[in-house]
C-alpha positions as CSV (number, residue, x, y, z in Angstrom):
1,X,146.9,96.1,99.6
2,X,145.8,95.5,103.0
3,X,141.9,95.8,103.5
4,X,140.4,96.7,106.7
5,X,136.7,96.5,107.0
6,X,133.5,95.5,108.5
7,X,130.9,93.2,106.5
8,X,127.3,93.1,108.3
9,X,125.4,90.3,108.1
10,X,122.8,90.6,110.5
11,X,121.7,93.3,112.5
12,X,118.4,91.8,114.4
13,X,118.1,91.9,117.9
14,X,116.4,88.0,119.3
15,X,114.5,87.1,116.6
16,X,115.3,87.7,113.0
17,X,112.7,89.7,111.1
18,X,111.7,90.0,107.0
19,X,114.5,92.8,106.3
20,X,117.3,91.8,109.5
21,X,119.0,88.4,109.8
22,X,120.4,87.8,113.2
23,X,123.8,88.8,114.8
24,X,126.6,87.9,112.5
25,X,129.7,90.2,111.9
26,X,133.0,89.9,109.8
27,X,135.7,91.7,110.7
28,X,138.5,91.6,107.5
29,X,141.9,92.5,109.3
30,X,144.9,92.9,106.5
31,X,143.8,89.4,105.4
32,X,142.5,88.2,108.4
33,X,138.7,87.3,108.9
34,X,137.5,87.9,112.5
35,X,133.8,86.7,112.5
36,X,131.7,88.1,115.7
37,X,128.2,86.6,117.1
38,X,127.5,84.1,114.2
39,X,123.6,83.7,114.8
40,X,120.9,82.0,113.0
41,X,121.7,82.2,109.7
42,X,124.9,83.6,109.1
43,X,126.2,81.0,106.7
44,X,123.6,82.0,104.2
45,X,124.5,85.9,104.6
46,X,128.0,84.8,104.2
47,X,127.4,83.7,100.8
48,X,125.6,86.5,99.9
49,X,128.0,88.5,101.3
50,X,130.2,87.0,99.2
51,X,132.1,86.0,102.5
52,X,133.6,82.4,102.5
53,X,134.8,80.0,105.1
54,X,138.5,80.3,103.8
55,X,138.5,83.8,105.4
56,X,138.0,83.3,109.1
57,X,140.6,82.9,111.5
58,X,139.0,83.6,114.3
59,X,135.4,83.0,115.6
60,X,134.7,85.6,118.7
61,X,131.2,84.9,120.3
62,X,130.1,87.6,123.2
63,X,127.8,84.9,124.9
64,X,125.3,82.4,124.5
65,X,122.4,83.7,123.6
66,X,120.6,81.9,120.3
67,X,120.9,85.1,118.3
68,X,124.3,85.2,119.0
69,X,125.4,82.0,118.9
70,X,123.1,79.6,116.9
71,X,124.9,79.8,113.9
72,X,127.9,78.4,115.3
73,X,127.0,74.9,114.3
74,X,126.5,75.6,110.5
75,X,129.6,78.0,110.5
76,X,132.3,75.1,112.1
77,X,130.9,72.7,109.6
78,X,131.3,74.7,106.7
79,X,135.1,75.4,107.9
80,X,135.3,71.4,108.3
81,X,133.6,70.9,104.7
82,X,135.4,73.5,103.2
83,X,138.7,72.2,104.9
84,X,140.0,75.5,105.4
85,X,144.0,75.1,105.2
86,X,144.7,76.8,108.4
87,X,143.8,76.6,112.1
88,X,140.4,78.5,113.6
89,X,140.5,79.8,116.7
90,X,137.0,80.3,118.5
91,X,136.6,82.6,121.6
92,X,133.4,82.1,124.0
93,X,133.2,82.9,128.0
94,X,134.2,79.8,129.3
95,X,130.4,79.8,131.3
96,X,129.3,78.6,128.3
97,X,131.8,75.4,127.4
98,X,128.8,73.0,127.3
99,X,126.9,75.1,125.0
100,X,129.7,75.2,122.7
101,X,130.2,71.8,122.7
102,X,126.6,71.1,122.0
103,X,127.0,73.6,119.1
104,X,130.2,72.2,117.8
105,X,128.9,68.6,118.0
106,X,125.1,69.5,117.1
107,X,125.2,66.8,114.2
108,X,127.6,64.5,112.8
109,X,130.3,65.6,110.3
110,X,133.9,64.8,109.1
111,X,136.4,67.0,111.2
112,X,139.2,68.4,108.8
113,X,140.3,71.3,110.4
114,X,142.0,72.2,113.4
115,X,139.5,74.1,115.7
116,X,141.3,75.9,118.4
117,X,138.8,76.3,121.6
118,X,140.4,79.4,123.7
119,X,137.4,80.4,126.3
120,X,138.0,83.9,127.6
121,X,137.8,83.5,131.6
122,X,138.9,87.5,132.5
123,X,139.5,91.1,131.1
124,X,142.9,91.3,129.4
125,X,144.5,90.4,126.2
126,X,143.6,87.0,124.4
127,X,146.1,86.3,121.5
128,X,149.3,88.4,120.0
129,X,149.3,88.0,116.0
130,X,151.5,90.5,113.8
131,X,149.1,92.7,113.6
132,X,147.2,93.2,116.6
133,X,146.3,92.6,120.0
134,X,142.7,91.0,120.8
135,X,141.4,92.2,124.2
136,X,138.3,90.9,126.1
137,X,136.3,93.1,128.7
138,X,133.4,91.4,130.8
139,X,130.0,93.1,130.0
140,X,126.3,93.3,132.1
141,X,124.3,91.3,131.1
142,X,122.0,88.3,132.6
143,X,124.5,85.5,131.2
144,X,127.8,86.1,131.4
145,X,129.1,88.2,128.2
146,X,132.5,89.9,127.3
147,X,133.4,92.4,124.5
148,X,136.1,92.2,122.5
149,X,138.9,94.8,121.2
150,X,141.5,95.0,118.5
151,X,144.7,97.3,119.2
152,X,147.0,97.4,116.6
153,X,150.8,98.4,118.2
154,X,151.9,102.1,117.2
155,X,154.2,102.7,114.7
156,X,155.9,105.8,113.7
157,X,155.5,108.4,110.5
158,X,158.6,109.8,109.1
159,X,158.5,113.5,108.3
160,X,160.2,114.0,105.4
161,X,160.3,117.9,105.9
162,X,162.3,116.7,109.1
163,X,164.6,114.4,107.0
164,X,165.9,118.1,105.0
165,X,166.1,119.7,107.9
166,X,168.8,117.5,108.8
167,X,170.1,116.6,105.7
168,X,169.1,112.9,105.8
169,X,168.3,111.5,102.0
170,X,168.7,107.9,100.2
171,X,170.1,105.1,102.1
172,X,170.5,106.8,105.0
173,X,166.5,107.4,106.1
174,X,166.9,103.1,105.7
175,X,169.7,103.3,108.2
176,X,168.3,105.8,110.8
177,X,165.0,103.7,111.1
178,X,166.9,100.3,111.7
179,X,169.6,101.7,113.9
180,X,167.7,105.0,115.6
181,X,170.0,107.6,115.2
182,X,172.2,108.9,112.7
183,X,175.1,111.1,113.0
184,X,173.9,112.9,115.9
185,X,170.0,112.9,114.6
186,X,167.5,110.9,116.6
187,X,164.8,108.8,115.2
188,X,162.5,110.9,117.3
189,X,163.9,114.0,115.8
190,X,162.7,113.2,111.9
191,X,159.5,111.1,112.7
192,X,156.6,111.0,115.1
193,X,154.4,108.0,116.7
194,X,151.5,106.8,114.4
195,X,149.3,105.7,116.8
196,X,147.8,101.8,115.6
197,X,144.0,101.1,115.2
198,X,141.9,100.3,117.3
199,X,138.3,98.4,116.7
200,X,136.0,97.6,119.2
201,X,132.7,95.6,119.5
202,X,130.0,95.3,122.5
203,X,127.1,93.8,122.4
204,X,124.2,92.9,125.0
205,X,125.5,95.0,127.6
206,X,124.1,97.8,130.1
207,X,126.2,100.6,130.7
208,X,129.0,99.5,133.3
209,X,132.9,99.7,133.0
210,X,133.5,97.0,130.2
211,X,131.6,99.0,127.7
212,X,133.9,102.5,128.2
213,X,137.2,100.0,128.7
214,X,136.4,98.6,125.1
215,X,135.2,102.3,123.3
216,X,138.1,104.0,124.4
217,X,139.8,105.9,121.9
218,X,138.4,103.2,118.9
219,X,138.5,104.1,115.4
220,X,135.4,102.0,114.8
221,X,133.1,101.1,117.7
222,X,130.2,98.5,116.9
223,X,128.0,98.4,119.6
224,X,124.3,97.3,120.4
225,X,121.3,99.8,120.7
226,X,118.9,97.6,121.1
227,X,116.0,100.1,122.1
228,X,115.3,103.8,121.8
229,X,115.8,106.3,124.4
230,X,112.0,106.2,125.4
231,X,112.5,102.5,126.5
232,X,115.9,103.1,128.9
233,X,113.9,100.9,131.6
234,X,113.5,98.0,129.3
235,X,117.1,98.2,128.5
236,X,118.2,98.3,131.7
237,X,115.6,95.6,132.9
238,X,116.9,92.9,129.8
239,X,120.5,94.4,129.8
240,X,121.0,96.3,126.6
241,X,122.0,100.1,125.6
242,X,119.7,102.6,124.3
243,X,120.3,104.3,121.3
244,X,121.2,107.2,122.7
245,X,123.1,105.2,126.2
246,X,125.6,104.2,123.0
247,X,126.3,107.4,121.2
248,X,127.6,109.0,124.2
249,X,129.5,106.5,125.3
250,X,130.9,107.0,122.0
251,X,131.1,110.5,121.8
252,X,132.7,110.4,125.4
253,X,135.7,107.6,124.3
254,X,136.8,109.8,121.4
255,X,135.2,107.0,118.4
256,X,135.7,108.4,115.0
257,X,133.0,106.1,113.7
258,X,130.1,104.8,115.1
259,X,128.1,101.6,114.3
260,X,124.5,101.1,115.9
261,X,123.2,97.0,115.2
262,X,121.4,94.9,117.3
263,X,118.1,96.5,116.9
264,X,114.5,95.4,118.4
265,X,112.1,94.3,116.1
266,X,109.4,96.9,118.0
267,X,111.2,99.6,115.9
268,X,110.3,99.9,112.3
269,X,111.7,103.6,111.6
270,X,115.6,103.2,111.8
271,X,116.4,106.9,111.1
272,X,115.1,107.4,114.8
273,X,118.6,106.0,115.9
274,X,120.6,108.3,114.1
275,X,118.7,111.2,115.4
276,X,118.9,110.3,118.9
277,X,122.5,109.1,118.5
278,X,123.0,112.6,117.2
279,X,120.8,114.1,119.6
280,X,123.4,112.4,122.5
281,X,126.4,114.6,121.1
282,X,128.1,112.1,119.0
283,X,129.6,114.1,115.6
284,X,131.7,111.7,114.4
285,X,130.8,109.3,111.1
286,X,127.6,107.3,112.1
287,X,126.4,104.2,110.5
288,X,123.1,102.5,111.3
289,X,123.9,98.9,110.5
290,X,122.0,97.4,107.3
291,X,122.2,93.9,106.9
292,X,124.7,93.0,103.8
293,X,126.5,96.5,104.4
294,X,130.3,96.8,104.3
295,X,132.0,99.8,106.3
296,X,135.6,100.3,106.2
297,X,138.0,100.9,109.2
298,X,138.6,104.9,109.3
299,X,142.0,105.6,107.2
300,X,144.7,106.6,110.2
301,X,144.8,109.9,111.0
């Protein structure tokens, strides 16, 4: 049964605090592991998380900041210790090659896996597996920084109520799907398109064209809010979203469910996010990120 969720395992913006590790997201993928912005700390919450290096695929890291990207060091070493039976492919802007080097290489260790360096240089699509599409959209922020995006292809819903209509039963609904039409009946006539998923997730970004490219018509959206509404001129001064800034974007791209992370440590009463993300117009499921907390992709409509 495929499985299509979001672990948290940090949810602290630039320095990690008593209750909030830093950055470090999993996405699970119909088994595929897509791990985002492995910070300081992240293979510690993996194990608690009960997360293990034989799950990643893919490593996808926005920029290079340290709470974004420190825990790359202790995550490709466990891969390499673990010796992972399959290739790891890690995604960075290509900016930041020599930080990723020095990340890679911090300290010595026996290479056993096959680490697959694909540094994102432009907006567009990044890799083609069987089940989706991974996009990359340049953000705002003082280093260079992209977002990334998951779009799985549509497929199509047979109607059965269609099939009667038309007499269609047994071996034939096998034959009409392989061959598209069927004694004078279209495919199009007994089934419609099911649109695929879509999962997006920004981080240290202002508002600008990336961020609405990337939300756009996701089932999940995970997305920073670094500050509260009060504080827009710090966000827009350091390059970060408001609570409030993300919601709308949200509510505006159509998201069925929400994710707020990436919070400052100045803010010790998390339900003000929810309120003010609720206060922007957003209606649709909301989660304020907790670290250790698992939220599954929304079923398809």
């Amino acid at each position: 049964m495929s499985v299509r969720e979001l672990v948290v395992l940090g949810t602290a913006s630039q320095v990690p605090t008593r209750h909030r590790n830093h950055n470090g997201y999993l996405l699970r993928w119909d088994g595929r592991g897509i791990m985002f912005d492995p910070g300081e700390g992240t293979q510690r919450q993996m194990l608690r998380a009960g997360v293990a290096a034989h799950d990643l695929d893919r490593i996808c890291v926005t920029h290079f900041h340290g709470d974004h990207s420190l825990g790359l060091a202790g995550v490709i070493q466990r891969i390499n210790l673990d010796q992972v039976p399959h290739p790891v492919t890690a995604h960075y802007p290509a900016s930041g090659q020599r930080f990723f080097e020095r990340l890679r290489y911090a300290t010595a260790y026996r290479e056993t896996v096959k680490l697959v360096e694909a540094p994102v240089t432009a907006d567009g699509p990044l890799a083609v597996t069987d089940t989706y599409t991974l996009e990359a959209h340049r953000l705002s922020h003082p280093v260079e920084s992209y977002g990334y995006r998951l779009v799985e292809s549509d497929g199509r819903r047979i109607l059965p109520g269609k099939l009667a209509e038309h007499g269609i039963e047994g071996p034939d609904v096998g034959r009409i799907q392989r061959d598209g039409a069927l004694n004078g009946v279209s495919l199009d006539q007994v089934s419609e398109i099911r649109r695929g998923q879509r999962f997006a997730f920004v981080m240290d970004t202002r508002l600008c064209d990336g961020v609405h490219a990337l939300a756009e018509g996701a089932d999940m959206l995970v997305i920073e809010s670094t500050f509260l509404d009060e504080d827009v001129r710090l966000a827009t001064d350091h390059g970060h979203l408001t609570a409030g800034q993300a919601a709308a974007v949200a509510r505006d791209a159509g998201v069925r469910h929400l994710v707020l992370t990436h919070f400052s440590q100045r803010y010790h009463d998390s339900a003000a996010f929810e309120r003010q993300a609720r206060a922007a117009g957003f209606d649709g499921e909301l989660s304020i990120a907790q670290d250790l907390m698992r939220v599954p992709v929304p079923k398809r409509t």
